[in-house]
C-alpha positions as CSV (number, residue, x, y, z in Angstrom):
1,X,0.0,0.0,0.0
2,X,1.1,3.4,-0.7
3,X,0.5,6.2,2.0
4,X,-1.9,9.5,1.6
5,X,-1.9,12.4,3.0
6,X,-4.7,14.8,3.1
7,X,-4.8,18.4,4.2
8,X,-7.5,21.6,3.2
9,X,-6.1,24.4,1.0
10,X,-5.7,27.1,3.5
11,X,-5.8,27.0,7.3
12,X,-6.6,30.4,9.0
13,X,-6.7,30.8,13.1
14,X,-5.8,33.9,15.5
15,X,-8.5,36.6,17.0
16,X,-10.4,38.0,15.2
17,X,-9.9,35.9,11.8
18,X,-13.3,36.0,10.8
19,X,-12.4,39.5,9.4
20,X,-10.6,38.1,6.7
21,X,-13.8,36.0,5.6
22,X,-14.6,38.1,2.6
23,X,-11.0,38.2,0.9
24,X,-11.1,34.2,1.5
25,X,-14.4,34.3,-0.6
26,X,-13.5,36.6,-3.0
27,X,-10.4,34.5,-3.9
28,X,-12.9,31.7,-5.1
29,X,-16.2,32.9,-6.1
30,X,-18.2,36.2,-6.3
31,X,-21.8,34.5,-5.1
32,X,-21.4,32.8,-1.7
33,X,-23.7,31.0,-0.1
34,X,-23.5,30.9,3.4
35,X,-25.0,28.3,6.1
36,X,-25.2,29.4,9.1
37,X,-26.2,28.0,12.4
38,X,-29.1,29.3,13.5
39,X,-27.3,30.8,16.9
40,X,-24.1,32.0,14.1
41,X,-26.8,33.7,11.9
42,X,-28.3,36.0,15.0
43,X,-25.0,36.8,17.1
44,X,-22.2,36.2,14.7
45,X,-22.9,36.8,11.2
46,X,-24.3,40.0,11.4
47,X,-20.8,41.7,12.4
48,X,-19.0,40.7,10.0
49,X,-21.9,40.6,7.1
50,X,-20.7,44.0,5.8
51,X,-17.4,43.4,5.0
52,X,-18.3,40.2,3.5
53,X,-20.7,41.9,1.6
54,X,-18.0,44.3,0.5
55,X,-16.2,41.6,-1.3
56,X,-19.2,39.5,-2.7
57,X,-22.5,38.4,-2.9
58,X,-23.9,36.9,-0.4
59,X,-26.9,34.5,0.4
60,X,-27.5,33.6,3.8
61,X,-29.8,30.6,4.7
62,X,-29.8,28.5,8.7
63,X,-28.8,25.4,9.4
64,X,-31.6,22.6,10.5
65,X,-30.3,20.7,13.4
66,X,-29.0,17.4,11.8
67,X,-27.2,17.1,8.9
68,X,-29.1,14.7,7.3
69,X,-29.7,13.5,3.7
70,X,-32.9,15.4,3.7
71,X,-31.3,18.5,4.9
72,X,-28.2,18.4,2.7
73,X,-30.8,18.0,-0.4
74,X,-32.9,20.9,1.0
75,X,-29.4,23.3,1.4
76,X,-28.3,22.1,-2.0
77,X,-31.8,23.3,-3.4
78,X,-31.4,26.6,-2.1
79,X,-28.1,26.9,-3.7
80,X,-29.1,26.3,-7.2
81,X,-32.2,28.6,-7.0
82,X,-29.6,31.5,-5.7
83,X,-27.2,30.7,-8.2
84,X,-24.5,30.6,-6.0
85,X,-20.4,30.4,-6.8
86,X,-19.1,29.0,-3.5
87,X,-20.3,27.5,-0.2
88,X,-19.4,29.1,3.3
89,X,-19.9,26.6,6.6
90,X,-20.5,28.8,9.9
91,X,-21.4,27.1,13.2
92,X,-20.5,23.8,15.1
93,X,-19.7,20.1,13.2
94,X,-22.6,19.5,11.4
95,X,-23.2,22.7,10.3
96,X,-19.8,22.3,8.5
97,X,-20.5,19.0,7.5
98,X,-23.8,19.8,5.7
99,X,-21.4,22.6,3.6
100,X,-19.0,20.5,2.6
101,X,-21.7,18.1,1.7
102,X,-23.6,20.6,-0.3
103,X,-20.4,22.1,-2.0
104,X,-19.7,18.4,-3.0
105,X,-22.6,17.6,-4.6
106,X,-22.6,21.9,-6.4
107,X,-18.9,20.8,-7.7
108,X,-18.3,24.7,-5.4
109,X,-15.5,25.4,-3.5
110,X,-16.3,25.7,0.0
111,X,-14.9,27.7,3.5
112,X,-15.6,26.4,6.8
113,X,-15.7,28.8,9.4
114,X,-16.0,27.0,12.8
115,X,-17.4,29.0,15.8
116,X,-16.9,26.3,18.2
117,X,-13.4,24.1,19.1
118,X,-15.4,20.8,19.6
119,X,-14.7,18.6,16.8
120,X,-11.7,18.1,14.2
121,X,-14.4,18.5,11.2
122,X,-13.7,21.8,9.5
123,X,-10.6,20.2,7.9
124,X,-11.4,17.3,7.1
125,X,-13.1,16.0,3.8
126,X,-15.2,13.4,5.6
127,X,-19.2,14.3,6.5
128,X,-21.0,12.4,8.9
129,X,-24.3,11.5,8.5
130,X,-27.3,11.1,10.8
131,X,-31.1,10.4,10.4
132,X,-33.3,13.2,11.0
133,X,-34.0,12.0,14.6
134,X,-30.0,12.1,15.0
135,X,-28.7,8.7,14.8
136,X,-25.7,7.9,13.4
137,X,-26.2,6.7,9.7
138,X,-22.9,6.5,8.1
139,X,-19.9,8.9,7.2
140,X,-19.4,10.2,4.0
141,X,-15.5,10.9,2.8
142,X,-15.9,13.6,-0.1
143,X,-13.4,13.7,-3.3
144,X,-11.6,16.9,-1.6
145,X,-11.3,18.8,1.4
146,X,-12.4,22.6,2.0
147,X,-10.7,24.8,0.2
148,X,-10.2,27.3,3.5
149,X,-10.6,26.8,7.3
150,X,-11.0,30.1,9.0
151,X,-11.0,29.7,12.7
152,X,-11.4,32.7,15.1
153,X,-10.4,32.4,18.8
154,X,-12.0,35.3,20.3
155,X,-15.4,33.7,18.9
156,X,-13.7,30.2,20.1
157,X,-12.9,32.4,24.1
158,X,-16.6,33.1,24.1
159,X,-18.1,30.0,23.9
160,X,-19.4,27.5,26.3
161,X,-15.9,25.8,27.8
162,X,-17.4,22.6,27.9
163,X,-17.3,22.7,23.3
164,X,-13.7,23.4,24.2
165,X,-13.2,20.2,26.8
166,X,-15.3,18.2,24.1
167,X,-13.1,18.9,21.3
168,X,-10.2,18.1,23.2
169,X,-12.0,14.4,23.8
170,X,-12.1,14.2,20.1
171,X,-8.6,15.2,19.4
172,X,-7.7,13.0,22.5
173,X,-8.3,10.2,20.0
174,X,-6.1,10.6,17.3
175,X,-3.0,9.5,18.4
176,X,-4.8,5.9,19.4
177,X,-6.4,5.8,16.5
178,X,-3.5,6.1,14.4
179,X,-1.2,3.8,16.2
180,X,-3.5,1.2,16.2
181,X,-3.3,1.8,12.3
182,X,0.2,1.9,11.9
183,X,0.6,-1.1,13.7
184,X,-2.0,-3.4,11.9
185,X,-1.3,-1.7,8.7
186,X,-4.9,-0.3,8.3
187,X,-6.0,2.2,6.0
188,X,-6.5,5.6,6.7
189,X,-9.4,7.8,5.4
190,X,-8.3,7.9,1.6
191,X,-8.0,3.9,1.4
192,X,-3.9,4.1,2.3
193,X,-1.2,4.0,5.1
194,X,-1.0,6.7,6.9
195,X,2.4,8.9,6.6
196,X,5.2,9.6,9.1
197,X,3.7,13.2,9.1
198,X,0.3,11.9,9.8
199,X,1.9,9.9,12.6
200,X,3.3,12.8,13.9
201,X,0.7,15.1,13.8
202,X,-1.3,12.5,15.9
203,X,1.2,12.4,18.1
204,X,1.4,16.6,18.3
205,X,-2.1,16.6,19.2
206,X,-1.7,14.5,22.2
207,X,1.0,15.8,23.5
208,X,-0.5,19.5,23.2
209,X,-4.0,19.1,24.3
210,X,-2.6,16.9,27.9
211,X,-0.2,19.7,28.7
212,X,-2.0,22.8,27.9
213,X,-5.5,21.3,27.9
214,X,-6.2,22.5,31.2
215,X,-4.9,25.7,30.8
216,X,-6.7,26.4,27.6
217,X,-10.0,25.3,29.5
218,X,-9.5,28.4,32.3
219,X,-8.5,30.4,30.0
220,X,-12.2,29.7,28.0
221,X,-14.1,29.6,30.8
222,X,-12.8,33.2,31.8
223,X,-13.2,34.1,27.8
224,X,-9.7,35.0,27.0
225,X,-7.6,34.4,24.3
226,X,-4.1,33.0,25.3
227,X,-1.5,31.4,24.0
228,X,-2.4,28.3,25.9
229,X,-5.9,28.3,24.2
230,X,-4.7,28.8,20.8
231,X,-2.4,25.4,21.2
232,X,-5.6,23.9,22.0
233,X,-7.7,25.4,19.6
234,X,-5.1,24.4,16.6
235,X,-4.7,20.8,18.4
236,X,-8.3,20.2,18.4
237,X,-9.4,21.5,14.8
238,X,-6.0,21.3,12.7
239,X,-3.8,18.3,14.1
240,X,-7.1,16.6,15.1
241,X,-8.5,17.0,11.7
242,X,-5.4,16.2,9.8
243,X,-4.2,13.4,12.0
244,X,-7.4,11.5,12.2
245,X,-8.1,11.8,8.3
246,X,-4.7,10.9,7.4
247,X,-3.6,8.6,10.3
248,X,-6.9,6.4,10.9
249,X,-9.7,5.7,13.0
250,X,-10.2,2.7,15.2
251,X,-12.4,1.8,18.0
252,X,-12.8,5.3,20.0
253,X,-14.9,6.8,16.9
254,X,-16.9,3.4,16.4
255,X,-17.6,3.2,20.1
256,X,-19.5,6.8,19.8
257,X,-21.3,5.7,16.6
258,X,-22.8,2.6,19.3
259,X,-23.7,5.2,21.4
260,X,-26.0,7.0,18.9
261,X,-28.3,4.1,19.3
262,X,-28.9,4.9,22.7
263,X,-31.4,8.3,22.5
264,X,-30.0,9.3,26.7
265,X,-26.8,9.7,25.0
266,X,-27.8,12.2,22.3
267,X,-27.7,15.3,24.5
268,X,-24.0,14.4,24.8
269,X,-21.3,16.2,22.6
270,X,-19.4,14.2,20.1
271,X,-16.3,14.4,21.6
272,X,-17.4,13.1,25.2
273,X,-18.5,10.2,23.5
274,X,-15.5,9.6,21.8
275,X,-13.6,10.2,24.8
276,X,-15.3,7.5,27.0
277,X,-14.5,5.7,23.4
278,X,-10.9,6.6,24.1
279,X,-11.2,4.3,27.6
280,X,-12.9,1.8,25.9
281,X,-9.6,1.3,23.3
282,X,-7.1,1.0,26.2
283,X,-8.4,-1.4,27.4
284,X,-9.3,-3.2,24.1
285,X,-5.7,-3.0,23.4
286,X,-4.1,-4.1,26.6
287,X,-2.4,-0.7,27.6
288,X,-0.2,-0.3,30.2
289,X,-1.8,0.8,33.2
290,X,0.6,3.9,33.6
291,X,-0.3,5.5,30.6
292,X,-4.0,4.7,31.3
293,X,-4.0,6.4,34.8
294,X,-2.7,9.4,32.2
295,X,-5.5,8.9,29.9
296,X,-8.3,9.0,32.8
297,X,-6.5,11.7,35.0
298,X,-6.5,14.0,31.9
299,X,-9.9,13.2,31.0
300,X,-11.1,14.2,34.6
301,X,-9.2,17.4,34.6
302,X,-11.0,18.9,31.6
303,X,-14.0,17.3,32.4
304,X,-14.6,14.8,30.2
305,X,-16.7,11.8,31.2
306,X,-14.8,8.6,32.6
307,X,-18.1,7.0,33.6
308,X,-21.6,5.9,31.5
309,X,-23.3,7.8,34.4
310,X,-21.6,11.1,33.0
311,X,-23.3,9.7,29.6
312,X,-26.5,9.8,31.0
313,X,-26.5,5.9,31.4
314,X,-26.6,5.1,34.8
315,X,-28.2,1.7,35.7
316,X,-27.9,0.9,31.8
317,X,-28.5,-3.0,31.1
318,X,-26.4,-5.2,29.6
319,X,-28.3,-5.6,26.6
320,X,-28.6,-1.9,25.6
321,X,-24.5,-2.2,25.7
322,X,-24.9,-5.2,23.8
323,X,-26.7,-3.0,21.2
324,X,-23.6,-0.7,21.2
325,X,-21.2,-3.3,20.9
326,X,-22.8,-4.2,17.7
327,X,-23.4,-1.5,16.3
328,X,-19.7,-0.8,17.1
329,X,-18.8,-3.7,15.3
330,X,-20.6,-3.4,12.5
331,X,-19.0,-4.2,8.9
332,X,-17.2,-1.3,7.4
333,X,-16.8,0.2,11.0
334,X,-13.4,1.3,12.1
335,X,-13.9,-0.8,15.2
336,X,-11.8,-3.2,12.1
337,X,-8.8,-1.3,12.4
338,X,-7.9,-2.7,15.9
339,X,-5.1,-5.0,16.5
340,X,-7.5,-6.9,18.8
341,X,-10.2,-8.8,18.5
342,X,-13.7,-7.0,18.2
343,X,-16.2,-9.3,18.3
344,X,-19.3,-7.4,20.1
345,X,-19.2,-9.3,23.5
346,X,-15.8,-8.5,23.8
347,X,-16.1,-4.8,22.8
348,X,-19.2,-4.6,25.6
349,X,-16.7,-6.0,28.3
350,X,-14.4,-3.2,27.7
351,X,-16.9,-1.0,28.2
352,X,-18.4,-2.4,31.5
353,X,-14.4,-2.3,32.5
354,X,-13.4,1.0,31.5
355,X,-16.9,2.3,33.2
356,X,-16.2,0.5,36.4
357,X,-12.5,2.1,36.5
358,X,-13.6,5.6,36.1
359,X,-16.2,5.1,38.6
360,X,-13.1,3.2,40.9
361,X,-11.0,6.3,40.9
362,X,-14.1,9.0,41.9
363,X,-14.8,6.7,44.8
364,X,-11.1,6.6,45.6
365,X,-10.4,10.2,45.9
C-alpha cells in the first residue's frame, strides 16, 4: 500500500480571523452561499456581514439541526435557485459537515468557518451523516477537502468551555487511533497508510492538548484568548482533523457511533463520547496501566466523562451495551482497524471495564 496524506487548501486561526472571511471568498467565487447556524446567523454573522458583503454576494440561509440526507438535499436546493459560486460553513460540526456536503454535490468550493473548538471536522473531507432523529447513519469521505478553514479564537474564548473540553476528547483520539493503524497496517481515510507526518501530527495533538488542555479550558471559561488556548484550539481543529483523516480511525470513533443508538446519549457532545471511546480502546488493546491512569487523569481534569453515568446511562443494562457493541462492530466500521479482536461481547466488556474504572478512581479520591 502506498501512503496518503490529506490536508485543506488554506488554514486560518488567530482573534479575530473571521475579518478576513470576505477576501477568502472573494479569492474563489463572487456568489457565496452561506450556512449558518441558526445561533451564528443571530450573534455572529451580522458583524462581519458588511465586509463580506463588500467583497461578494452573499446568500444567507440557517442550518436545521442534523445534517441529514434530507437537509443536505434541502441546502443544496437553495443553492441552485440562488445561483451561488461558492459555499461558506459557519457554526458547530454538522453545520460544517452539511457545507461540505452541499459544496460536494454543487462541484463549489467551499470555506468552513467553525465557531466552536469541539470537533476536528472543518478540515477534514469526511461528512457524517445522521437520520433526522440524530442517529448515526454513516460517514461520508468527499473527493476533496475545504478549500479554506478560518478559525477565530476570540469567537472560540466566548463559547461554552465545555465545546472546548469536548473537542479536546475528540482530538484525545487521534493518536490511538493512528497507532492502532500503523501497527496493523490499516487504511487511513483515503484507502492508504497513513504517513510519518500523519503519525506525527497525531502524536502533536496528544501531546498538546494533555499539557496545555487544562490551561486552555481556564482560560475559556474566563473568555480569554491566550497562547495556551490557541495550542488547544489548533490541536483540536487542525492536528485533530489532519491526524485522524490521514492517520486512521479505530475503536474510539466506532464506540460513539454505538452510542448514537442509545437516544440518553444524544444530548451528549461528540467528543465526550468519543472520549469515553478513548477508555474503551485502552483497554481493548491491553495498555499499560501507567499511561492509562494518564488517559483517565486528563480526562477528569478537563472534564470529560470517565463514567456511563456522566453519559446519562446510569443503571444501563447489559443488553442496551450489547446493542452498542454491535453496532460498534458493524461491517465497514473502524472498530476493524484494531489489532484486537472485536467481536461485540468482547467490545461490551471493555466498556463495563473501563466504566467500572472511572467510577473506581471518583470513589477513591
Amino acid at each position: 500500500m502506498i501512503s496518503i496524506t490529506l490536508f485543506p487548501g488554506r488554514y486560518i486561526q488567530g482573534r479575530d480571523a473571521l475579518s478576513s472571511l470576505g477576501s477568502e471568498c472573494a479569492r474563489l467565487g463572487r456568489k457565496a452561499f452561506v450556512i449558518a447556524s441558526p445561533h451564528s446567523r443571530k450573534h455572529l454573522l451580522p458583524p462581519i456581514l458588511p465586509g463580506l458583503e463588500e467583497q461578494c454576494q452573499v446568500q444567507v440561509e440557517s442550518f436545521g439541526r442534523e445534517c441529514s440526507d434530507e437537509e443536505i438535499q434541502r441546502l443544496f436546493r437553495l443553492f441552485g435557485q440562488a445561483g451561488s459560486e461558492l459555499v461558506v460553513g459557519l457554526g458547530g460540526g454538522k453545520t460544517l459537515d452539511a457545507a461540505k456536503a452541499v459544496a460536494h454535490l454543487a462541484q463549489a468550493p467551499a470555506i468552513m468557518a467553525p465557531t466552536i473548538a469541539s470537533t476536528d471536522a472543518p478540515c477534514s473531507s469526511v461528512c457524517v451523516v445522521y437520520t433526522p432523529e440524530g442517529a448515526f447513519a454513516r460517514a461520508d469521505v468527499l473527493p476533496r477537502n475545504p478549500d479554506a478553514v478560518v478559525v477565530d479564537t476570540r469567537v472560540m474564548a466566548e463559547a461554552p468551555a465545555r465545546f472546548l473540553a469536548a473537542g479536546m476528547g475528540d482530538a484525545l483520539a487521534t493518536w490511538f487511533e493512528a497507532e492502532s493503524c500503523r501497527v496493523k497496517r490499516a487504511p487511513n481515510i483515503a484507502g492508504a497508510l497513513g504517513s510519518m507526518t500523519a503519525q506525527a501530527l497525531a502524536r502533536l495533538c496528544w501531546d498538546t492538548i494533555r499539557e496545555f488542555g487544562p490551561a486552555a479550558l481556564a482560560s475559556c471559561a474566563a473568555r480569554a484568548v491566550t497562547p495556551a488556548l490557541e495550542r488547544v484550539v489548533e490541536a483540536n481543529t487542525l492536528l485533530s482533523g489532519l491526524g485522524f483523516e490521514s492517520g486512521g480511525l479505530a475503536a474510539a470513533h466506532s464506540v460513539h457511533n454505538g452510542f448514537t443508538v442509545l437516544p440518553r446519549t444524544r444530548e451528549y457532545f461528540h467528543g465526550e463520547k468519543v472520549a469515553f471511546g478513548v477508555l474503551v480502546s485502552l483497554f481493548l488493546t491491553d495498555k499499560h496501566p501507567a499511561l492509562m491512569d494518564q488517559v483517565y487523569g486528563f480526562c477528569e481534569a478537563v472534564g470529560l466523562p470517565t463514567t456511563l453515568a456522566e453519559l446519562g446511562l446510569e443503571g444501563v443494562t447489559d443488553q442496551d451495551l450489547r446493542r452498542v457493541a454491535e453496532k460498534a462492530c458493524a461491517a465497514g466500521e473502524s472498530m476493524h482497524n484494531e489489532p484486537f479482536e472485536t467481536a461485540p461481547a468482547v467490545v461490551a466488556d471493555m466498556i463495563k471495564a473501563a466504566d467500572a474504572w472511572g467510577r473506581s478512581r471518583k470513589q477513591a479520591v
